[in-house]
C-alpha positions as CSV (number, residue, x, y, z in Angstrom):
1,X,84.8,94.4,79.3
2,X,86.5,97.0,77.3
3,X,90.0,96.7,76.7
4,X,90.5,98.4,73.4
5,X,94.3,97.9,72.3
6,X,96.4,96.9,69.7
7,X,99.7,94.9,70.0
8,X,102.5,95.7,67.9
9,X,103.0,93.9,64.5
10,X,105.2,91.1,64.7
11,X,108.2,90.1,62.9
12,X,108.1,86.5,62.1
13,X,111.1,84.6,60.8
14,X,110.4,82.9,57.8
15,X,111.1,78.8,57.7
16,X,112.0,77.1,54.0
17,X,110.6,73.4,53.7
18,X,112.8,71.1,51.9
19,X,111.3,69.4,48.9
20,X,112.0,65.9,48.7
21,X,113.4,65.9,44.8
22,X,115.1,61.9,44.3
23,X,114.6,58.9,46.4
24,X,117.4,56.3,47.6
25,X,119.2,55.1,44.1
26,X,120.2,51.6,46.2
27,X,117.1,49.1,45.8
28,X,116.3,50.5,42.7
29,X,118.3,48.4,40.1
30,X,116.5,45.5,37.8
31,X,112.9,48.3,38.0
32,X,111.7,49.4,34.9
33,X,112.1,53.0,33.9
34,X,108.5,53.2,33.9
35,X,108.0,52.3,37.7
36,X,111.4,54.3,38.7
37,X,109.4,57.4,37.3
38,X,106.6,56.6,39.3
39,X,108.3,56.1,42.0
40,X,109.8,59.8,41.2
41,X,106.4,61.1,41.1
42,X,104.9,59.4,43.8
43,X,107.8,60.9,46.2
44,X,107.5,64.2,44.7
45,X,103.5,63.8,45.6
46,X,104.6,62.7,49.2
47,X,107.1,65.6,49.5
48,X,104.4,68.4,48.2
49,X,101.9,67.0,51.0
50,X,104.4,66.8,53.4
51,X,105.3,70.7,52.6
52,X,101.1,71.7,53.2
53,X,101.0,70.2,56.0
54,X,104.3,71.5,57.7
55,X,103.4,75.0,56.8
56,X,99.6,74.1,58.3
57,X,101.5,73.0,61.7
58,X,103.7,76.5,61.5
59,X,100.4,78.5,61.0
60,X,98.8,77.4,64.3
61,X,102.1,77.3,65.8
62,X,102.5,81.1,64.6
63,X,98.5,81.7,65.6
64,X,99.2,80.5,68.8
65,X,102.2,82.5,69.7
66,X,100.5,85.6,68.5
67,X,97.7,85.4,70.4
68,X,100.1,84.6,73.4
69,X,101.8,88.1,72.6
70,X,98.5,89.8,72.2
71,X,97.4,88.7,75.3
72,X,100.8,89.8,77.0
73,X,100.3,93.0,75.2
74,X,97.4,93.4,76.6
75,X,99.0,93.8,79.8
76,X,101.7,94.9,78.9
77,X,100.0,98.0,77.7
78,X,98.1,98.8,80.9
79,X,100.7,97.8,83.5
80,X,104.2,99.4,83.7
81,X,107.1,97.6,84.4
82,X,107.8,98.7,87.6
83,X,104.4,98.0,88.9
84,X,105.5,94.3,90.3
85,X,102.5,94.2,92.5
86,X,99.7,93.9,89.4
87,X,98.7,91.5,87.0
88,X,96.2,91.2,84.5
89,X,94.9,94.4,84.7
90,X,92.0,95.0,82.8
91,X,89.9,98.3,81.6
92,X,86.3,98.4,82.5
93,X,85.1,101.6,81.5
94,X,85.3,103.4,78.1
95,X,85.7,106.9,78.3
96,X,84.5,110.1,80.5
97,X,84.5,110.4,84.2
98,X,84.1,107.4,86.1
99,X,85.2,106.9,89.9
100,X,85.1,105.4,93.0
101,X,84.5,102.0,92.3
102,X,83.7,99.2,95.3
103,X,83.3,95.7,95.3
104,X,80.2,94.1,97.1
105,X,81.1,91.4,99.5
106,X,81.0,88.5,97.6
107,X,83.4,90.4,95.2
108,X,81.0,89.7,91.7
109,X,79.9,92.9,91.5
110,X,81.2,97.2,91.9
111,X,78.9,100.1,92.6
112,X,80.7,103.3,91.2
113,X,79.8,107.2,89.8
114,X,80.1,108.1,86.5
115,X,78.9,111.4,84.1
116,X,78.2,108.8,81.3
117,X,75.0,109.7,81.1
118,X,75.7,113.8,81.2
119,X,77.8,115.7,82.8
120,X,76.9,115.3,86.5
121,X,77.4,112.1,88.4
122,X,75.1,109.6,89.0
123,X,75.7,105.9,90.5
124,X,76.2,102.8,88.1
125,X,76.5,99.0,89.1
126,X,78.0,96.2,86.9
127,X,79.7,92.8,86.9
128,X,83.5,93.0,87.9
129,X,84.2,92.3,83.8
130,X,82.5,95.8,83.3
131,X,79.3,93.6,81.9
132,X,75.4,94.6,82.7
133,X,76.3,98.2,83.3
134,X,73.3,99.8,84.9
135,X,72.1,103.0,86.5
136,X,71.0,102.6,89.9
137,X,70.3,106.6,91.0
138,X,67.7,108.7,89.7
139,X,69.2,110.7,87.6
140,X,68.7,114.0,89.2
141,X,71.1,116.7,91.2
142,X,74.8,115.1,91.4
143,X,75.9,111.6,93.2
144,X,78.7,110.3,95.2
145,X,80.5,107.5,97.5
146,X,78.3,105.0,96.8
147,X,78.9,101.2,98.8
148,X,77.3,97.8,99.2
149,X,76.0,96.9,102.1
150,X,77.6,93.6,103.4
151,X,74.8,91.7,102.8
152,X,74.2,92.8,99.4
153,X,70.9,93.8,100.1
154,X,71.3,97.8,100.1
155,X,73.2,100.0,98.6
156,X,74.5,103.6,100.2
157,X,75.1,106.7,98.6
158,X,75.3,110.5,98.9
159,X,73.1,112.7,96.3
160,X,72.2,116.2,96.1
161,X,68.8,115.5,94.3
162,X,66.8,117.1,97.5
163,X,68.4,120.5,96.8
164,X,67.2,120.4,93.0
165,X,67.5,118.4,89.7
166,X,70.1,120.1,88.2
167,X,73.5,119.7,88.7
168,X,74.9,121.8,91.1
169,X,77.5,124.4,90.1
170,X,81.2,123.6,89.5
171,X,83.4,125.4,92.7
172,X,85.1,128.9,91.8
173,X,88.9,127.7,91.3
174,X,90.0,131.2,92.1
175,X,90.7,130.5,95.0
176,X,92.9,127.4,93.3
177,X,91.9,124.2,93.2
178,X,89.3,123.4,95.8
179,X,86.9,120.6,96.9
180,X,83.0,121.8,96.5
181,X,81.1,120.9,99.7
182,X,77.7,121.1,98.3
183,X,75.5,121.5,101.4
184,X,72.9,120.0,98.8
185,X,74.4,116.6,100.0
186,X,72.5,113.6,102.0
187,X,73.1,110.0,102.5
188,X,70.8,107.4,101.5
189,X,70.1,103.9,101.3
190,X,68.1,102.0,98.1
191,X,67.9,98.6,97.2
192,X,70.3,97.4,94.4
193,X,68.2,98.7,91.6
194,X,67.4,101.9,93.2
195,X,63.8,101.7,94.6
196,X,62.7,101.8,97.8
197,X,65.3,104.6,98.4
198,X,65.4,106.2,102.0
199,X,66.9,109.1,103.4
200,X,69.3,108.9,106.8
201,X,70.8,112.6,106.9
202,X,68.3,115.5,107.6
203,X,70.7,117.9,109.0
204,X,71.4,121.0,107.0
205,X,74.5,121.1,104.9
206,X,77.1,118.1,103.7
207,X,76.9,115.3,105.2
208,X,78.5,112.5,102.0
209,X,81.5,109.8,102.1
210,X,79.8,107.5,103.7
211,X,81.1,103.8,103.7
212,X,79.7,100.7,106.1
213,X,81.6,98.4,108.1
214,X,82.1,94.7,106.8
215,X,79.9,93.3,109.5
216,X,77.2,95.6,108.8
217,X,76.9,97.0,112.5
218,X,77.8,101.1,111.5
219,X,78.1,103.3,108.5
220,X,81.1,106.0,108.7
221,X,80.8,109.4,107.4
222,X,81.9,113.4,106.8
223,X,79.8,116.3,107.8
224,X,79.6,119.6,108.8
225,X,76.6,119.1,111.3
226,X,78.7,121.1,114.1
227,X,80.3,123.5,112.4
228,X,83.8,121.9,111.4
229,X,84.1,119.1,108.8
230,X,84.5,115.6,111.2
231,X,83.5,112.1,111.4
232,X,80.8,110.5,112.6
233,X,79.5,107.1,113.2
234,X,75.6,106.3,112.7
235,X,73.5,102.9,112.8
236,X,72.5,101.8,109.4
237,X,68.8,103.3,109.5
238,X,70.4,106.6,109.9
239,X,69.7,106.3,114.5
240,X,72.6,106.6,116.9
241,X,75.1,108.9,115.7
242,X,78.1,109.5,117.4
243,X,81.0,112.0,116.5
244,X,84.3,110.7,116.2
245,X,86.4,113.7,115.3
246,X,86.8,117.1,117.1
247,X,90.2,118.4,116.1
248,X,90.1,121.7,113.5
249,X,90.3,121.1,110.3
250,X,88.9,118.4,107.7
251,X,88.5,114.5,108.7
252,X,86.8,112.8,106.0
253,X,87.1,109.9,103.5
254,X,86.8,107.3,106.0
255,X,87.0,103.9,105.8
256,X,86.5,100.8,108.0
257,X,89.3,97.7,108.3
258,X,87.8,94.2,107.1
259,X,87.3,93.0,110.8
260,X,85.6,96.5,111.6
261,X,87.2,97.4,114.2
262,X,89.7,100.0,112.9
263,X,88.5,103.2,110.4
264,X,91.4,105.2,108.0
265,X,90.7,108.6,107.1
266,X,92.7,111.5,105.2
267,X,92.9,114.6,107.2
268,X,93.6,118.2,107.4
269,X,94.5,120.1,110.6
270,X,95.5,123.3,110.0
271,X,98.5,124.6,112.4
272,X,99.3,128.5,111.8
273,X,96.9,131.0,112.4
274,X,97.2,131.6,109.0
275,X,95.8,128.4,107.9
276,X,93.3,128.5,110.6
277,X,91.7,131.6,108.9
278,X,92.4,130.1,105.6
279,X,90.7,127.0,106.3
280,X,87.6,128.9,108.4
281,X,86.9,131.0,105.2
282,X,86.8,128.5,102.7
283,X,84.0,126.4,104.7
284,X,82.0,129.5,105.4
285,X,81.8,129.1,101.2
286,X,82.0,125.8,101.5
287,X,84.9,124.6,100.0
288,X,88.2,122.7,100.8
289,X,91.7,123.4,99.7
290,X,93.0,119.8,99.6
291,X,96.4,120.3,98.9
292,X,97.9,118.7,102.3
293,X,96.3,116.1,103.6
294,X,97.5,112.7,106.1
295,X,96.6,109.3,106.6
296,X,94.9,108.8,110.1
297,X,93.6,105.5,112.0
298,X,91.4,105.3,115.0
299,X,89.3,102.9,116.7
300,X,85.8,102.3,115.4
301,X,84.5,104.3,118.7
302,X,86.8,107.5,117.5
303,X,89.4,106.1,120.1
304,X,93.8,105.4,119.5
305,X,93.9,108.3,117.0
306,X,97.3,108.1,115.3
307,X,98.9,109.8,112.1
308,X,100.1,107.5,109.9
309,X,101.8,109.4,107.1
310,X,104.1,112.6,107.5
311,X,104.3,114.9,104.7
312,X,103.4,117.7,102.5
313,X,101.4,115.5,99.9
314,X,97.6,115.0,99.1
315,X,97.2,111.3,100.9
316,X,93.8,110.3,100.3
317,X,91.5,107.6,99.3
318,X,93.0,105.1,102.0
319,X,91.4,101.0,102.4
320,X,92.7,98.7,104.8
321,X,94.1,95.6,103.3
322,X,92.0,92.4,104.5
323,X,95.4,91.8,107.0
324,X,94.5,94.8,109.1
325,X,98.2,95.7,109.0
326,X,98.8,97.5,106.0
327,X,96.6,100.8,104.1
328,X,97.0,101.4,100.2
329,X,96.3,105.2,99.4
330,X,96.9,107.6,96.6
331,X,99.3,110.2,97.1
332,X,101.1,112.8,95.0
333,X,104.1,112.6,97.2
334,X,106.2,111.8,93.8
335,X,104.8,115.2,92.3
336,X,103.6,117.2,95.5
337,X,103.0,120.3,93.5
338,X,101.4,118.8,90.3
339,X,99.0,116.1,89.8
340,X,101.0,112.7,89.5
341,X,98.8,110.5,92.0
342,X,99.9,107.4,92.3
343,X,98.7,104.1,94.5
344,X,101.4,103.5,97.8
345,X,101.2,101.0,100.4
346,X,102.2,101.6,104.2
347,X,102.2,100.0,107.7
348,X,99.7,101.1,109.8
349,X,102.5,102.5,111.8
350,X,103.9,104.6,108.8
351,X,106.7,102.1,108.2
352,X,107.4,100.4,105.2
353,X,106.0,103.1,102.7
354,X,106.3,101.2,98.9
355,X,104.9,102.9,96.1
356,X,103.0,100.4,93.8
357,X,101.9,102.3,90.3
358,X,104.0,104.3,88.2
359,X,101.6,106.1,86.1
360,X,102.6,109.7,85.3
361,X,98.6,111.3,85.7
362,X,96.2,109.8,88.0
363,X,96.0,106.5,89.8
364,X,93.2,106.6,92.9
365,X,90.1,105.0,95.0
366,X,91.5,101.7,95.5
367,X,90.0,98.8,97.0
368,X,90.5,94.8,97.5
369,X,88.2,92.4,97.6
370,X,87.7,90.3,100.5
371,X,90.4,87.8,99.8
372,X,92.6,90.5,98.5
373,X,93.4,88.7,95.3
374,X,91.7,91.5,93.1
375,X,92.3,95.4,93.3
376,X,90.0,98.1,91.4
377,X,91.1,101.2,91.4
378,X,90.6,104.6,89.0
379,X,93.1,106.0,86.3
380,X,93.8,108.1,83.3
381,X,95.7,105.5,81.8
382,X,95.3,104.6,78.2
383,X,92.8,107.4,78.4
384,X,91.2,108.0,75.1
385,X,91.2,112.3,75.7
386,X,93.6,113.5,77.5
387,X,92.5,113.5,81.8
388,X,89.3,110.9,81.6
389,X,89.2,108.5,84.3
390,X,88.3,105.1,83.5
391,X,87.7,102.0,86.5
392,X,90.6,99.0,86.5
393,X,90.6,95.8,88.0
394,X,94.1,93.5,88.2
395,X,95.2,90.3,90.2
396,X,97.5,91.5,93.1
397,X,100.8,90.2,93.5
398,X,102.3,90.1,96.8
């Protein structure tokens, strides 16, 4: 665990001990001056001990409190005071890019992507206190949404390692900022220490974000199979796959609810005819403008479609809470033209929108564990240069 900070020096009020320097004068009559001095000396003795070991005591005391306030600062310094909902939160990561971190089921360990080994990413594992840090992809072409199976016994992820070794080329941001698509991208399954890996997509283009449902019975994913980006739905050896999405525009990101019978997803449907030709264009080079995007639900069989959030924003990276009944997302609604994403909670219905973090950057991709008692998520917080994402993990408060 890396949680490199430094608490503010303390100022400690200084205490003065009292030196015993006579004893009681009553008693002393009919001694000898030699045994009244001493007995002089012997409580001047007394009172020096006395002294050590009070200051002793105030030393631990003093330890103790510091360490109280470093532990506090810790906190302290990761967590803003408005952000009521977190405790304890704690940096994992040191530095660079690193993203999209999940918990496996049993909530011991996270699967995430990070360039910390170059500048394309690849997929890591560690221990939820950001110990045993290890590389489970192999290294080649560029890697993304990676998840554990439920019963910890695969992993999933999306690489582009097919199309080449190399990285694959940043998208042109003359067009603005845009979302690469690289059509480079499959879905694959390995076991937790990347061998035995097996390809499920063989279509041609994207197909990536793929996430599994907690019982294990579907995986959920984006791809541009039919032309348009949508949803589909596929068994976990890649057979059976159903579409879920039909509408124009981008449905993607999707994840299931912990009793697998609901999926969120961020989505894009242009409206003008303008954006229609806007959006058309940019997939043709395949590329995304993801500048507006809403919360969606639906039934696990693409069924009960409903938009949850209403406005101009980027909504994205939504995950159910274990209740069913509520979504946390990231959303720039705060800054809709700049890049101030912060973590919100909603009702499935769209009531009851609080906004939990109050970073000014980038807060994103969070996820609970099982019992919901734990919340990863990404940030630029306490970045060491300016923009790296590091992965967090705090106690949630409700």
């Amino acid at each position: 665990m890396n949680t490199a900070w430094r608490p503010a020096k303390s100022q400690i009020d200084r205490h003065q001990v009292c030196e015993f320097a006579e004893c009681e004068a009553g008693g002393a009559a009919g001694l000898g001056s030699r045994r009244a001095a001493g007995g002089r000396e012997r409580l001047r003795l007394n009172g020096r001990l006395l002294k050590s070991a009070l200051t002793v005591i105030a030393i631990v005391v003093l330890a103790g409190a510091g360490n109280s306030r470093r532990a506090a600062g810790q906190d302290d310094l990761l967590r803003l005071p408005q952000e009521k909902h977190l405790r304890n939160i704690r940096q994992l990561t040191d530095g660079g890019e690193n993203a999209e971190a999940y918990f496996s089921s049993d909530g011991k360990k996270l699967i995430f992507q990070s360039t910390r080994d170059g500048n394309c990413d690849q997929i890591y594992e560690m221990n939820i206190d950001g110990s045993d840090v290890r590389k489970i992809s192999n290294g080649k072409g560029r890697c993304t949404c990676s998840y554990f199976f439920p019963d910890g016994k695969r992993i999933l992820y999306s690489s582009t390692f097919l199309a080449g070794d190399e990285c694959p080329p940043r998208p042109d941001y003359s067009h603005g900022y845009v979302w690469a698509l690289y059509p480079g991208y499959d879905i694959f399954t390995a076991n937790p220490d990347g061998s035995s890996l097996k390809r499920l997509t063989t279509t041609a283009g994207y197909d990536a974000e793929a996430t599994i449902a907690p019982n294990g019975s579907k995986i959920v994913f984006t791809s541009v199979r039919d032309g348009d980006l949508d949803i589909y739905t596929m068994d976990p050896d890649g057979r059976n796959v159903k579409r879920l999405t039909t509408e124009l525009g981008y449905d993607g990101g999707p994840f299931f609810s912990y009793d697998s019978q609901w999926i969120v997803y961020r989505a894009y449907h242009p409206q003008t005819d303008e954006e229609k030709k806007e959006y058309r264009s940019l997939l043709q080079q395949n590329l995304i403008h993801p500048t507006t995007l809403d919360l969606w639900i639906m039934k696990a069989d693409g069924s009960g479609k409903r938009q949850v959030t209403h406005n101009t924003a980027a909504n994205f990276a939504p995950y159910f809470f274990p209740d069913g009944k509520r979504i946390i997302f990231a959303s720039n609604m705060a800054d809709p033209k700049g890049r101030d994403f912060d973590l919100y909670l909603v009702n499935t219905d769209g009531t009851g929108l609080e906004r939990i973090t109050y970073n000014p950057t980038f807060d994103g991709f969070p996820m609970f564990t099982y019992d919901g008692k734990k919340l990863v998520f990404a940030s630029n917080r306490h970045d060491k240069i300016a923009g790296e994402t590091n992965i967090f993990i705090a106690d949630w408060v409700e």
